[in-house]
N, C-alpha and C positions, 0 to 999 in steps of 0.2 A: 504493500500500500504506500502508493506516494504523501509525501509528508509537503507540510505550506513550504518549510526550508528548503527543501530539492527542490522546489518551484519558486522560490526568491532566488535561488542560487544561478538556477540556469537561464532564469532568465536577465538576471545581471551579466552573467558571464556571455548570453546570447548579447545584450547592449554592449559590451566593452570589443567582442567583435565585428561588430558593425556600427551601429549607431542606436541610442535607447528607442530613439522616432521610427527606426526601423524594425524594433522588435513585435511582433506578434504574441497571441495568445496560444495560436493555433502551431507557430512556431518553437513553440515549450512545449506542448505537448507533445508535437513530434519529437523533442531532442527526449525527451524524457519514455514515451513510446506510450503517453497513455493517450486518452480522450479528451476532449475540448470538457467535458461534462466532468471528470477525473480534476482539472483545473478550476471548473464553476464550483465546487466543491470546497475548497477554500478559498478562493476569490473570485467576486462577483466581477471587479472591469480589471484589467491592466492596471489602474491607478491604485487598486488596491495594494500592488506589490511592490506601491513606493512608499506605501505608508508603513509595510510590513520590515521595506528595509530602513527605515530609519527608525522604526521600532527597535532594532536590532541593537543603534545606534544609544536610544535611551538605556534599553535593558547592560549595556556595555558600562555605562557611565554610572549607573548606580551600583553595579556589580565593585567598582574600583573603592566604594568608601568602604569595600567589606575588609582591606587592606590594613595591616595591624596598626600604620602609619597615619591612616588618614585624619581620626579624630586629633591629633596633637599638632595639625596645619593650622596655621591662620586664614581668617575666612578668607580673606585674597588666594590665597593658595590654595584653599580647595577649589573655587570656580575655576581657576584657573585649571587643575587637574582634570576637573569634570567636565569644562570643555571642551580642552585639548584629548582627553578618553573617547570621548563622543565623536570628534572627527576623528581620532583615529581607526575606528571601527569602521570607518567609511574609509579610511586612505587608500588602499590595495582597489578601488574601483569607482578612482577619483572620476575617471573619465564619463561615466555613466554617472553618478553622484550629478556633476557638473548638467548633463545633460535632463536629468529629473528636473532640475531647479529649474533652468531655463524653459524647462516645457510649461512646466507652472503659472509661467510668467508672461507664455504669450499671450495676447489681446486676444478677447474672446474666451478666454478658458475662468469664466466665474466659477463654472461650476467644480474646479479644482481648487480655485484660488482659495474661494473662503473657506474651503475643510483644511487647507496647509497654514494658514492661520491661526485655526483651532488647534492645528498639529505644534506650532510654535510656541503656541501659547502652553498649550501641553507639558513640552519638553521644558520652557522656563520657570514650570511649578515645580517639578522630580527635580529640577535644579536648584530650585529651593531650598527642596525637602532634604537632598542630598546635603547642601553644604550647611545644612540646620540654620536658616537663614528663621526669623520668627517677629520680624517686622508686623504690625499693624495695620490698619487704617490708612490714611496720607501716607504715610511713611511707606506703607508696604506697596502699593501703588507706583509710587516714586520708583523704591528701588524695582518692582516689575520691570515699569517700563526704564530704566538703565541698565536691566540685565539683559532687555529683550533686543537694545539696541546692540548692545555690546557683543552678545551674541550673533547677530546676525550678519557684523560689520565685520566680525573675526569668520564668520563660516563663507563669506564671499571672497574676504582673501585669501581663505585657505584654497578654496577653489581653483587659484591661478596661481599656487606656489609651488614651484619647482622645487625651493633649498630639499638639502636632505633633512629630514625627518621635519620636516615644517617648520623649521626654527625661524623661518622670517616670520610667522603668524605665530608662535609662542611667545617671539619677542613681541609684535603687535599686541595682542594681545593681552600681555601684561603691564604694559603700555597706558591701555583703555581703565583698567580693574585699577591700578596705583592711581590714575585720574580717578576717577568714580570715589575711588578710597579717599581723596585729598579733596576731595568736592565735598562728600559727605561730613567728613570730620568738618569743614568749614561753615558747613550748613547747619550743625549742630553746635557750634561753639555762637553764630550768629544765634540763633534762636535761644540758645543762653542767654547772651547779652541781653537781648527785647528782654526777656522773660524778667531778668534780675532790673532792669529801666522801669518794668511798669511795676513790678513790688515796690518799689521805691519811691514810685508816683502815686500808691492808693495808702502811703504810711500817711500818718498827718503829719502835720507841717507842724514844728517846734515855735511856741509863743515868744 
């Protein structure tokens, strides 16, 4: 019995020798030697088996905090593990990877766009929950949406990086998280200051 993985598998490896836009359904089935029906079985369209690989991709990244290491990181350091994990588990089929996103992105494709959205939004919660992140309200918000840029600023230039082992987008990346880091600290030392100006404005005034 074919398994979802032998059919994420070949059909990745069918993308990386051709092109992912050229891949077929019916094409995995043949490589595989089952049924198009055999395939409908664990995924319903072709799109399904993009979302199954970057599943692959979260389940990789929260695997890495089981590391006897990872609780004694500082939070900068764990996001940084957890995302640099995360594309790794994509690196060996960057090519196809590459070519998912851009399909995504062509005009016309709503009906992909807003569930890859969903999917982003997805992966920057387990990123959360991984790096024991446990912000709030405004706060938690804020930093969403700074993990979700930073995230996806570092997954577009991993896309186009050649160095070995991605050390231009490790170093970007840590780059973005030390910014973030030095933004926040300053946002909370301001919001001190207010906070200590207006106790000091509702004391009464000395006679």
């Amino acid at each position: 019995m074919v398994t979802a993985d032998q059919i994420v598998n070949t059909a990745v490896e069918l993308g990386e020798q051709k092109s992912w836009e050229a891949v077929r359904l019916h094409d995995v089935a043949a490589a595989l030697e089952i049924t198009l029906d055999d395939v409908h079985a664990h995924f319903r369209e072709k799109e399904d088996i993009v979302d199954a690989w970057f599943e692959r991709a979260d389940r990789a990244m929260l695997k890495i905090t089981q590391a006897p290491n990872f609780p004694y990181l500082t939070p900068r350091q764990r996001l940084h593990k957890l995302i640099m994990t995360w594309l790794g588990a994509l690196y060996p089929y960057r090519k196809t990877t590459r070519e998912m996103i851009y399909g995504k992105l062509e005009p016309g494709h709503i009906h992909v766009q807003v569930p890859g959205l969903m999917r982003i939004s997805r992966t920057v919660q387990w990123m959360r929950e991984a790096a024991g992140r446990d912000a709030t309200y405004i706060r938690r918000a804020m930093e969403e949406t700074a993990l979700t840029t930073i995230y996806l600023a570092t997954f577009f230039r991993w896309m186009n990086d050649d160095s070995s082992g991605a050390t231009r987008t490790s170093r970007f990346l840590d780059g973005c998280l030390l910014m973030a880091e030095n933004l926040d600290r300053m946002a909370r030392f301001t919001r001190r200051g207010s906070g200590d100006r207006m106790d000091s404005e509702k004391m009464p005034q000395s006679i």
